[in-house]
C-alpha positions as CSV (number, residue, x, y, z in Angstrom):
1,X,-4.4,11.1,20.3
2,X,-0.9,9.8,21.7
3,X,1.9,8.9,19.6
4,X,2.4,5.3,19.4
5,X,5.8,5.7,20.2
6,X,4.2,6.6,23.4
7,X,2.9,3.2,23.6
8,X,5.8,1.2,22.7
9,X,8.3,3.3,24.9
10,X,5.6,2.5,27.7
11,X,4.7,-1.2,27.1
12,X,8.9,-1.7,27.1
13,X,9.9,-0.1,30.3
14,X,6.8,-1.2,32.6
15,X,7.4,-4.8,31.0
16,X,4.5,-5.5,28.9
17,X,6.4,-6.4,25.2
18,X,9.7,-6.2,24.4
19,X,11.3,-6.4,20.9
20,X,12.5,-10.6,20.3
21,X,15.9,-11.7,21.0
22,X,16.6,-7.9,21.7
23,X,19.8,-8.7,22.8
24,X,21.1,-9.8,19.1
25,X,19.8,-6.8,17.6
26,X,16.2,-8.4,17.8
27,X,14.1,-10.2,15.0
28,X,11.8,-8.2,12.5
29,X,7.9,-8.8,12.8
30,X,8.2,-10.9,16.6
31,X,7.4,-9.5,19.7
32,X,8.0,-11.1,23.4
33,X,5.6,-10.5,26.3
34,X,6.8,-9.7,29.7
35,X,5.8,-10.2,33.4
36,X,2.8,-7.5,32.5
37,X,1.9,-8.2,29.2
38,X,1.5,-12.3,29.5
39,X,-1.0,-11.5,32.4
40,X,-2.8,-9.3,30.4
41,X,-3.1,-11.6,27.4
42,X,-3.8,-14.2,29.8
43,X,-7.1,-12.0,30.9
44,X,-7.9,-11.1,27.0
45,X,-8.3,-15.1,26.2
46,X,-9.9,-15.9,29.3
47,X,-12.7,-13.4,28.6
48,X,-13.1,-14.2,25.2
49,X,-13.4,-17.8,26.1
50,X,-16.2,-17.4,28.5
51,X,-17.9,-15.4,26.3
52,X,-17.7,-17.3,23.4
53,X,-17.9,-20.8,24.8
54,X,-19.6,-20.7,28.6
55,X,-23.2,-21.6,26.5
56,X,-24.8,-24.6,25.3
57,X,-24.1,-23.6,21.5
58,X,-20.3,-23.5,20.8
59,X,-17.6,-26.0,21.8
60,X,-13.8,-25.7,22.1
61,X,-10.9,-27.0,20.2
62,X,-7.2,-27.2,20.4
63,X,-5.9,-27.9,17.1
64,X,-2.5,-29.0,16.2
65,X,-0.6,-26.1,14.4
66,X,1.4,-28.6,11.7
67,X,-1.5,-30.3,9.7
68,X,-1.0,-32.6,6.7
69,X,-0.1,-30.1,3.8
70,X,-3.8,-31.3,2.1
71,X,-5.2,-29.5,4.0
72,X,-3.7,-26.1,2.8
73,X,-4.5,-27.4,-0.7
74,X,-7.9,-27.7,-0.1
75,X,-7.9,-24.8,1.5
76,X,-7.2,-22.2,-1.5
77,X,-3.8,-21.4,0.9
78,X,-1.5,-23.3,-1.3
79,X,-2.7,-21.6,-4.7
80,X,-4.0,-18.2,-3.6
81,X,-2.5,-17.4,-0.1
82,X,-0.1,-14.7,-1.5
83,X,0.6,-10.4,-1.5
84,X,1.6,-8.8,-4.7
85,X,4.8,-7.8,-3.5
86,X,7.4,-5.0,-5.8
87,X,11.2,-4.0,-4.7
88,X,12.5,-0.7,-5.6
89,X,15.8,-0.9,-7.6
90,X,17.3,1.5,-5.9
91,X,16.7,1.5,-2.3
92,X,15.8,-2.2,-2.3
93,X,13.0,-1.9,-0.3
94,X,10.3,-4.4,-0.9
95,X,6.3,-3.3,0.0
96,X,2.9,-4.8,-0.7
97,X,1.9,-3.4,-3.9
98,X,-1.5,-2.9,-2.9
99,X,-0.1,-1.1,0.8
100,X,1.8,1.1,-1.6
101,X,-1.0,2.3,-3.7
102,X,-3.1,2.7,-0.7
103,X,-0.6,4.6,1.4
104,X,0.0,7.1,-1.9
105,X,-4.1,7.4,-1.8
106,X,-3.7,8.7,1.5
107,X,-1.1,11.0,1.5
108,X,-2.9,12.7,-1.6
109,X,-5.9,12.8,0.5
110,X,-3.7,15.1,3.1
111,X,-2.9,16.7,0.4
112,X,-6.3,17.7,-0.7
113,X,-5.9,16.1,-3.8
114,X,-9.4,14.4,-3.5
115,X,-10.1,14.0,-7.1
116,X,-7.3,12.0,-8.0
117,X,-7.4,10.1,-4.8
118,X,-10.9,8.8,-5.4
119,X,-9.8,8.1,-9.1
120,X,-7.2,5.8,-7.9
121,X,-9.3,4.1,-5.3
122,X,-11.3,3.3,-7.6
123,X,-8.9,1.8,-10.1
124,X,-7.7,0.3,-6.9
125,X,-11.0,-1.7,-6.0
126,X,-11.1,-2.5,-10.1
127,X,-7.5,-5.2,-10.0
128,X,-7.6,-8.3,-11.2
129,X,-3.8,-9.2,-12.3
130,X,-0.1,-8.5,-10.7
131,X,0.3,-6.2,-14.1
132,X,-3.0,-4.4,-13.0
133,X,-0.9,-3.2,-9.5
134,X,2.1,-2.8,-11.5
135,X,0.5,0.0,-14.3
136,X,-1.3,1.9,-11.5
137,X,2.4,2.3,-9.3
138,X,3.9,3.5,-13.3
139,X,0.6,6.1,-14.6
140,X,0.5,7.7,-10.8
141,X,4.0,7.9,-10.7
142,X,4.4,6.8,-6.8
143,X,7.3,7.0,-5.5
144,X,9.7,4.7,-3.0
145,X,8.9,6.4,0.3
146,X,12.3,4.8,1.2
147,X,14.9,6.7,-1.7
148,X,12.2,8.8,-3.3
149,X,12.8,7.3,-6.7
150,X,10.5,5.3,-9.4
151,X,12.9,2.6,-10.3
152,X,10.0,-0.5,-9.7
153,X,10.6,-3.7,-10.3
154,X,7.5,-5.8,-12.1
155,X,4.6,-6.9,-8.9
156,X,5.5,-10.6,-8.6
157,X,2.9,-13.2,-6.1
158,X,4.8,-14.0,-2.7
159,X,2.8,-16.8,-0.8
160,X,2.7,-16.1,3.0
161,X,3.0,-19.5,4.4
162,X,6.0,-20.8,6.1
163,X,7.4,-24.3,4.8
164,X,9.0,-26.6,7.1
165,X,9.7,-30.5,7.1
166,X,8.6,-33.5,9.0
167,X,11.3,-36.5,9.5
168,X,14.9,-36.5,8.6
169,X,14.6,-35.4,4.3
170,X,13.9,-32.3,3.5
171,X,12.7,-33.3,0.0
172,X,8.6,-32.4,-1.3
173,X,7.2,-35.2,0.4
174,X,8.1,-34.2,3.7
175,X,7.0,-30.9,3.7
176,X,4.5,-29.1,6.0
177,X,3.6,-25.7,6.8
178,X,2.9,-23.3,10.2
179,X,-0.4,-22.7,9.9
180,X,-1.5,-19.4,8.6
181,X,-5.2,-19.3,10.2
182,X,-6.5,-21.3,12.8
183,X,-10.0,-22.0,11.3
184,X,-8.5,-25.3,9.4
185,X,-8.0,-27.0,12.4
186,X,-11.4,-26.6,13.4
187,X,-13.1,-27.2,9.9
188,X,-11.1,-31.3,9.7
189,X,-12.5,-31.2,13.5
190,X,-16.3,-30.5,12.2
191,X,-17.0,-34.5,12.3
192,X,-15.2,-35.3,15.3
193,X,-16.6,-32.6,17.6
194,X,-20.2,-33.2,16.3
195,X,-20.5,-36.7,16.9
196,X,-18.5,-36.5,20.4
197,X,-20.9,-33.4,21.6
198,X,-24.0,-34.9,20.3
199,X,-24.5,-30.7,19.0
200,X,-27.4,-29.7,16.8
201,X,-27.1,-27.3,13.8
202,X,-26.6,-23.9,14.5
203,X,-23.9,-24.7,17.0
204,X,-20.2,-23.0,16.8
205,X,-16.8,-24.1,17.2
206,X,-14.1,-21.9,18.7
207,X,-10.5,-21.8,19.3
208,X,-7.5,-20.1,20.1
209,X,-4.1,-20.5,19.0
210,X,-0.8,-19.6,17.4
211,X,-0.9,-18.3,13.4
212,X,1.9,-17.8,11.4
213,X,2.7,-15.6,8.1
214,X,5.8,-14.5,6.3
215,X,4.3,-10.9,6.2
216,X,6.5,-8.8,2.7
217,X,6.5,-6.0,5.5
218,X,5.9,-5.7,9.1
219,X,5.0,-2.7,10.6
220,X,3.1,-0.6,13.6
221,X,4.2,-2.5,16.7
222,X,2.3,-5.6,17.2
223,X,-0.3,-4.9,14.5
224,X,1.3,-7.0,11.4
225,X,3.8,-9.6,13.0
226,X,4.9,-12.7,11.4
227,X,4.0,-14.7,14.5
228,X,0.5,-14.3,16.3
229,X,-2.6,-15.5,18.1
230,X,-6.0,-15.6,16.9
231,X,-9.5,-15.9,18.5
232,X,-11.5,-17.7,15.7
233,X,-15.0,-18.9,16.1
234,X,-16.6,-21.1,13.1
235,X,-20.4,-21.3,13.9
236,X,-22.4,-23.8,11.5
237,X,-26.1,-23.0,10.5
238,X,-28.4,-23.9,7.9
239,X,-27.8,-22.4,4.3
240,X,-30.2,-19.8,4.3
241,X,-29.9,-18.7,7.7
242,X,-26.5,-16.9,7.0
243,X,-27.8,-13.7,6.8
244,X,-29.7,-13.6,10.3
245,X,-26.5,-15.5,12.0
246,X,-24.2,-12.6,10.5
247,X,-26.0,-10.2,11.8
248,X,-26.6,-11.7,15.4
249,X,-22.6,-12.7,15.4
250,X,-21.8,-8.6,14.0
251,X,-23.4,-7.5,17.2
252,X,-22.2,-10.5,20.0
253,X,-18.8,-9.5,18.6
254,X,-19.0,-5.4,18.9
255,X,-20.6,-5.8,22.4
256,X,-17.5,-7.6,23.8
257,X,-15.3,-5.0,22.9
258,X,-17.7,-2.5,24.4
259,X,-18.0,-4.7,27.5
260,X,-14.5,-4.4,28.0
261,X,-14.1,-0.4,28.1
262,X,-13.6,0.3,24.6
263,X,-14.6,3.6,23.3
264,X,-17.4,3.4,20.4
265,X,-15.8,6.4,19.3
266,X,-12.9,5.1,18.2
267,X,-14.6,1.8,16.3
268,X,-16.0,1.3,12.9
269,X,-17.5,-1.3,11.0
270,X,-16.1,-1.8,7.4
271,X,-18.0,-3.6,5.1
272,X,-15.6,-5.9,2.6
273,X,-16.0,-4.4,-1.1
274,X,-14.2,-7.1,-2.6
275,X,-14.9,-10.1,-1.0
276,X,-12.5,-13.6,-1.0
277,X,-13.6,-16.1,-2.7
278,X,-14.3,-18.2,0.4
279,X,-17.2,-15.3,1.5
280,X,-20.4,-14.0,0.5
281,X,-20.9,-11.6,3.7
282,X,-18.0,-10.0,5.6
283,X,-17.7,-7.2,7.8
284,X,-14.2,-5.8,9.8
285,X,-14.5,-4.6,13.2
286,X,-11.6,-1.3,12.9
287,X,-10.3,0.5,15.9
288,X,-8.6,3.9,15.3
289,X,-5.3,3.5,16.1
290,X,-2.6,6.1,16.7
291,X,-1.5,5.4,13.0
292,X,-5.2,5.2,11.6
293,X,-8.0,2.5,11.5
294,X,-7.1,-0.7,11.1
295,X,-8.9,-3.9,11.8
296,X,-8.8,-5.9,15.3
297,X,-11.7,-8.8,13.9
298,X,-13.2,-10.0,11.2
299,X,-17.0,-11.4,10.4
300,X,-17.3,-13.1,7.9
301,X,-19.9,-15.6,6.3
302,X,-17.9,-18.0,4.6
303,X,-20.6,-20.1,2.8
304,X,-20.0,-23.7,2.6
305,X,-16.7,-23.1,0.8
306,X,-14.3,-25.0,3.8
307,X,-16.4,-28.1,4.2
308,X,-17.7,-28.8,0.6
309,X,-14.0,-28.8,-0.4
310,X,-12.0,-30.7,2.4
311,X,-14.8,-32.8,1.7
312,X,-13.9,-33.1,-2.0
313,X,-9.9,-33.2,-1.3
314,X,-10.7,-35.8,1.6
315,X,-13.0,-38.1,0.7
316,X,-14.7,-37.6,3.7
317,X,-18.2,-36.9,4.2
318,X,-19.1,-33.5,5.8
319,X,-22.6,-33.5,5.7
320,X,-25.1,-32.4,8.9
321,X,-28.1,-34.6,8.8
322,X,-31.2,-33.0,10.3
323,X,-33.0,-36.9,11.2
324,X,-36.0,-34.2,12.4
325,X,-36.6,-32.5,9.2
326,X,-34.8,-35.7,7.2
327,X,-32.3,-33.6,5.9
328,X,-29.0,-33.7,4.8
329,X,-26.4,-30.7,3.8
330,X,-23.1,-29.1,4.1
331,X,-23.8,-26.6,6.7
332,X,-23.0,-22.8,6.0
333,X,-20.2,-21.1,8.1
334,X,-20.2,-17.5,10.1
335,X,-16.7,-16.5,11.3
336,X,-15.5,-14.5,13.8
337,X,-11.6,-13.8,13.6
338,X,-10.1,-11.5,16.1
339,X,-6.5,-10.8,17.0
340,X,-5.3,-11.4,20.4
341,X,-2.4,-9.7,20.1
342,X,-3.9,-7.0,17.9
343,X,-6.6,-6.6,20.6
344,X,-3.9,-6.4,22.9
345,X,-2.6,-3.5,20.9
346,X,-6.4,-1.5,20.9
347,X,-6.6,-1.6,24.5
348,X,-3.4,-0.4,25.5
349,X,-4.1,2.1,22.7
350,X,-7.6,2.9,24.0
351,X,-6.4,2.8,28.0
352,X,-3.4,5.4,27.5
353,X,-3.8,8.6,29.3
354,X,-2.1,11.5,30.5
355,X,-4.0,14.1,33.2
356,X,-3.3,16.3,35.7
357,X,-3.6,15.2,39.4
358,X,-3.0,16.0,42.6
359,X,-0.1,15.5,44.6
360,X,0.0,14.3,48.2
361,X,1.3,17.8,49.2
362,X,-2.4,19.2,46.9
363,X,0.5,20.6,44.0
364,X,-0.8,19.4,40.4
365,X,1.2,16.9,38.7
366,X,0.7,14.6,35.2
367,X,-0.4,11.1,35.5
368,X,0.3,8.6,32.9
369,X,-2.5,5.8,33.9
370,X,-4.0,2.8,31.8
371,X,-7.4,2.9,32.5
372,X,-7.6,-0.7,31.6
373,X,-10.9,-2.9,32.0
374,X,-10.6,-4.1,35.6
375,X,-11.2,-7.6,34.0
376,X,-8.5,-7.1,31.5
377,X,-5.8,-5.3,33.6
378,X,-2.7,-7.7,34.2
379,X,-3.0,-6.5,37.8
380,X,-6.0,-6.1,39.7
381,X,-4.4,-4.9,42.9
382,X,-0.8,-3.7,45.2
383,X,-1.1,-3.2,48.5
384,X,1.2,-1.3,50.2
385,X,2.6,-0.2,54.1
386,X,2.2,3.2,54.6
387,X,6.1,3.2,56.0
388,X,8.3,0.7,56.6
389,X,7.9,0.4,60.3
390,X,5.5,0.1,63.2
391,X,4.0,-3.5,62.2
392,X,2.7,-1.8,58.5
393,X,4.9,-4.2,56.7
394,X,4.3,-7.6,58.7
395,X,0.4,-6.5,58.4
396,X,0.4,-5.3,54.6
397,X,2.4,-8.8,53.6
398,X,-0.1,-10.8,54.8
399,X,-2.9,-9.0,53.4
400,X,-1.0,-9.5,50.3
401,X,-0.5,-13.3,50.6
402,X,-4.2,-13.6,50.9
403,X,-5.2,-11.3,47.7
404,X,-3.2,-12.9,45.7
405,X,-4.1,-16.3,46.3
406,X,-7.5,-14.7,44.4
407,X,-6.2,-12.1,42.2
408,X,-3.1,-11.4,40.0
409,X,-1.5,-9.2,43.0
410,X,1.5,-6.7,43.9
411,X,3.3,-6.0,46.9
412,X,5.2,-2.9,47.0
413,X,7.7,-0.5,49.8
414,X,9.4,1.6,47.6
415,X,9.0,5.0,47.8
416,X,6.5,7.5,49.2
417,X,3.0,6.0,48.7
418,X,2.0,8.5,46.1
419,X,5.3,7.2,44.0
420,X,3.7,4.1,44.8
421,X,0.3,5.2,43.3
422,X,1.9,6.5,40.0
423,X,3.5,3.0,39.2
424,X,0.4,1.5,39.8
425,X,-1.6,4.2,37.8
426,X,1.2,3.6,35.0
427,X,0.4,-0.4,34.3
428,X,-3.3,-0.2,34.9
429,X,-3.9,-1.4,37.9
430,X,-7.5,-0.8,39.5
431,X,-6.9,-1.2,43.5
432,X,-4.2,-0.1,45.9
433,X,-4.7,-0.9,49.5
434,X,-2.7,0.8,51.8
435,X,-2.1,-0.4,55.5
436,X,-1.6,2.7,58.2
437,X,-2.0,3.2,61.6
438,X,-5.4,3.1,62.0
439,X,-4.9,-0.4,60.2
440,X,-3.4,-1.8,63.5
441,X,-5.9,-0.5,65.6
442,X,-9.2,-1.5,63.7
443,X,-8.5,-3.9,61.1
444,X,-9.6,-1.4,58.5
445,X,-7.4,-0.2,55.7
446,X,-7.7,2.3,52.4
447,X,-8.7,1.2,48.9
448,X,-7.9,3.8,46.2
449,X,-9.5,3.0,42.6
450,X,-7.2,4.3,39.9
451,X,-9.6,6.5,37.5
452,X,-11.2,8.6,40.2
453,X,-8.3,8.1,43.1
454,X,-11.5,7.9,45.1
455,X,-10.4,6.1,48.3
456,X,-12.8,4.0,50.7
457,X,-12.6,2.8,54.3
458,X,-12.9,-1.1,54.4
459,X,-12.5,-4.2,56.6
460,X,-9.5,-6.0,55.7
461,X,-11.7,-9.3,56.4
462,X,-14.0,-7.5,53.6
463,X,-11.4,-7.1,50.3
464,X,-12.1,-9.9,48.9
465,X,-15.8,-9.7,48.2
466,X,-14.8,-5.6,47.9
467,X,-13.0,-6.1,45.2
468,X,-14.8,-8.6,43.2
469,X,-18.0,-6.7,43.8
470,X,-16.1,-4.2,41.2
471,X,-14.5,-6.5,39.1
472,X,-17.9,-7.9,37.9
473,X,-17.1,-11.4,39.3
């Protein structure tokens, strides 16, 4: 497995992310996305949205991100939306008390200290207070990975919402918050979007959009940021269906990432042992990342907890009545919550290779290629003149001005074509045409595919359907 300072170093220099406001020493937790990397997100959301919301069951929303501040209160966000954070006196460093715990766990694991290690897990599973975090850090006597030392402060709550203010007082009555989770904004939507789409129980909701949380500590690249986008997808069914609808939405969900290249090596399911108090099913999809597993979506089956109270904190109804059955109920709620960004992350993670190939002279050289989804790569083809002269380049620019008036597209000069090939091969890109001499003769040119660097013979008047013959479209 590749560092991922491997990734990073890569996704910087071919223009995929860069580090925000870089140029004033940049801003913890927030990332930018370049030329490369806003295409590929682009592709991400677009996939997910077809296949989440191209069927009769599940509609779309786009939700406002400020929301009247009841709405977090109703929520649980307001009173339970916090980390159990501790500084260490002497380095000042501040963690996640729970992070720390679990980051000792492993490091005694690697240690082959399995015995203890389990014993702390357990105790670990077992909290119920702040003090509970607090005598766990003191009796295993963990240390500041920062200064080394044991000087802890007491674990204090630290809520993860960002407060702003509406209108021109900043006093308590004007203030709002940046969301922390999407799904709100489509739970105060349930009424509106069921009487406007006419929909009948099971049906879904979905939506993508900015989320926001003052993280204690950011970390891994693009992972835990401060500012992100989610995928979330509320799907409302009868209670006592739940359990069927889990399942069924456990499996939609690890197909996608399946469908889009993703080795089922390097996934897990994690069932929650502890569950929030909002849940009584939930499941994390976990890709192994270069720093270990984490988690890129989340199932969850959220019982009626969102609708029964913004019904209580509204006064609104947010009943379903079933006029077949004569029937009337707060429906039950299956979540899906993925990561945009963090999926991002996975499938640059997943793409990343290095392997030997050939050179045009037949000498072996390494590769660096993405071997990104063609669906997903921010690319899907450059086409290139074989030299600069001859007609090649007046021939190869048009062919380019027509791709790309179907697909994201590249036109390129620089450099001997097999530079031109490793650039490609670098960023993902699945197609490189290449206009010769032949070219001018018969109207055909070449079309290399970047994982086998297979190339075919085709009409340039056949590219088009060529190409999204391969691409699945």
């Amino acid at each position: 497995m590749y560092k991922l300072e491997t990734i990073i170093s890569l996704a910087k220099r071919r223009g995929f992310i860069f580090q925000s406001s870089e140029i004033y020493g940049g801003l913890n937790g927030c990332w930018d996305f370049g030329p490369l990397g806003v295409e590929m997100l682009r592709n991400l959301k677009e996939e997910w949205w077809r296949a989440m919301t191209y069927r009769d069951d599940i509609e779309g929303v786009d939700a406002s991100i400020l929301m009247h501040p009841r709405t977090w209160e109703a929520s649980g966000h307001v009173s339970q939306f916090s980390d159990p954070m501790i500084d260490n006196k002497t380095s000042k460093a501040r963690y996640r008390a729970d992070n720390l715990i679990e980051e000792h766990i492993e490091r005694l694991r690697k240690k082959n200290k399995t015995i203890q290690a389990d014993e702390l897990e357990n105790k670990l599973n077992d909290v119920v207070e702040l003090t509970d975090y607090f005598n766990l850090i003191i009796e295993y006597e963990i240390p500041d990975p920062v200064s080394g030392t044991k000087d802890w402060t007491e674990v204090r709550n630290f809520n993860l919402m960002f407060k702003t203010f509406v209108g021109p007082v900043e006093d308590n009555g004007s203030v709002v918050y940046l969301r922390p989770e999407s799904a709100q904004g489509i739970f105060v939507n349930f009424n509106n979007v069921l009487t406007t789409s006419r929909q009948k129980i099971p049906f879904g909701i979905a939506q993508i959009g900015k989320a926001f949380r003052n993280e204690i500590n950011t970390k891994n690249f693009l992972f835990r940021t401060r500012e992100f986008e989610q995928m979330e997808m509320q799907y409302f069914v009868k209670p006592g269906n739940e359990k069927d609808w889990y399942e069924y939405w456990k499996e939609q969900r690890w197909n996608w990432y399946l469908g889009l290249g993703m080795n089922p090596e390097k996934m897990k399911f994690k069932v929650h042992e502890k569950l929030a108090h909002y849940a009584n099913m939930a499941v994390d999809i976990e890709y192994l990342f270069p720093f270990g597993w984490g988690e890129i979506e989340g199932i969850h089956s959220r019982t009626d907890f969102d609708l029964r109270n913004h019904q209580e904190f509204s006064g609104k109804k947010m009943e379903y009545v079933d006029t077949v059955n004569n029937e009337r109920y707060i429906p039950y709620v299956i979540e899906t919550s993925g990561g945009v960004t963090r999926s991002l992350m996975a499938f640059l993670c997943d793409a990343y290779n290095e392997e030997d190939a050939p050179t045009e002279s037949g000498a072996m050289e390494k590769r660096t290629v993405l071997k990104l989804h063609k669906r997903i790569a921010p690319l899907t083809v450059a086409v290139f003149p074989l030299v600069n002269k001859d007609g090649m380049p007046e021939l190869a620019e048009n062919i380019y001005k027509e791709l790309h008036k179907k697909f994201k597209a590249q036109y390129d000069t620089s450099g001997a074509v097999g530079r031109r090939y490793r650039r490609q091969d670098e960023i993902g890109t699945p197609f490189c045409v290449t206009v010769d001499g032949q070219s001018l003769e018969d109207n055909t040119v070449t079309i290399r595919e970047r994982d086998t660097m297979l190339q075919d013979r085709v009409n340039i008047s056949q590219l088009e359907s060529y190409i999204n013959e391969r691409i699945g479209q």
